[in-house]
VMD Tcl script that draws the C-alpha trace (Angstrom):
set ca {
  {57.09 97.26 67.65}
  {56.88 95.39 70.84}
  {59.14 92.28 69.38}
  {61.80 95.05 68.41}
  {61.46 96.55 71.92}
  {62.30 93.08 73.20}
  {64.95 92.19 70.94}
  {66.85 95.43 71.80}
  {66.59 95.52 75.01}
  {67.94 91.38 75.31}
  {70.86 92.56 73.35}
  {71.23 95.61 75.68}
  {71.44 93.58 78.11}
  {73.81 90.93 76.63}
  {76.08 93.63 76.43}
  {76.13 94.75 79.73}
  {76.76 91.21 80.92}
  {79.68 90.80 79.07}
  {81.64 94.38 79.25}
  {80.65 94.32 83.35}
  {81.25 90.47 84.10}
  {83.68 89.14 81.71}
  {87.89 89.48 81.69}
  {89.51 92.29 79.31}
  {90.31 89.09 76.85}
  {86.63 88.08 77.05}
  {85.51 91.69 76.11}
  {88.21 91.82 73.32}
  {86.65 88.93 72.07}
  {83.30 89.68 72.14}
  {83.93 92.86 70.94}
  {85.78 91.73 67.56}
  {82.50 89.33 67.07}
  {80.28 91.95 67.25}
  {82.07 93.81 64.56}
  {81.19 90.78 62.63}
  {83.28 88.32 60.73}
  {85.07 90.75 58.60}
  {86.57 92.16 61.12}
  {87.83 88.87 63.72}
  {90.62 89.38 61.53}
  {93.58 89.25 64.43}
  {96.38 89.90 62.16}
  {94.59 92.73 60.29}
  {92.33 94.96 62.49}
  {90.21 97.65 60.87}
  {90.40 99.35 64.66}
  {93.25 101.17 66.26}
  {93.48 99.41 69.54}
  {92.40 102.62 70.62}
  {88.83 102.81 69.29}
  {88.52 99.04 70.32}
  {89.36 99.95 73.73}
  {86.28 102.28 73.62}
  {84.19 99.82 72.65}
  {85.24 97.03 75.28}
  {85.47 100.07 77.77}
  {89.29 99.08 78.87}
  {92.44 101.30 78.34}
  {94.65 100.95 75.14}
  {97.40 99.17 76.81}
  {94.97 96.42 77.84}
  {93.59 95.62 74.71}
  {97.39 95.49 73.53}
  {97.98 92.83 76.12}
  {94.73 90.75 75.43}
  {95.24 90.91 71.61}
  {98.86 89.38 72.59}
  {97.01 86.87 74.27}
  {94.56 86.29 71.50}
  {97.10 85.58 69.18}
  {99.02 83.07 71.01}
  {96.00 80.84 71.73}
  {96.11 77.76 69.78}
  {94.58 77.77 65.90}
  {91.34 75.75 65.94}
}
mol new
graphics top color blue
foreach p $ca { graphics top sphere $p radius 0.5 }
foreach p [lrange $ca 0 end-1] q [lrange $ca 1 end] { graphics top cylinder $p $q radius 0.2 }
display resetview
């Protein structure tokens, strides 16, 4: 119970760290990998950009703009 506790709480605070600390890109991004790898998907989002600006705790129009600036970033 303890080790669950722990685990939680290390994610918990993951997430704060990154929706407080990183850029509205950063948060897009981290919030598409926390859907998990069926949804990192750029060209086909199972989100509005709504309900991912929610998540990332940004306005609409700002996850517009970083998704923009997702896209154009070069392929790996």
């Amino acid at each position: 119970m303890i080790e669950t506790l722990s685990r939680r709480f290390s994610e918990s605070i993951n997430q704060i760290e990154h929706l407080t600390l990183d850029t509205s890109k950063e948060k897009v991004l981290y919030v598409l990998e926390s859907l998990g790898p069926d949804f990192f998907n750029i060209n086909r989002l199972a989100y509005t950009h709504e309900e991912l600006a929610q998540f990332a705790g940004i306005n609409r129009v700002t996850v517009t703009r970083a998704l923009e600036q997702i896209k154009s970033l070069p392929k790996k």
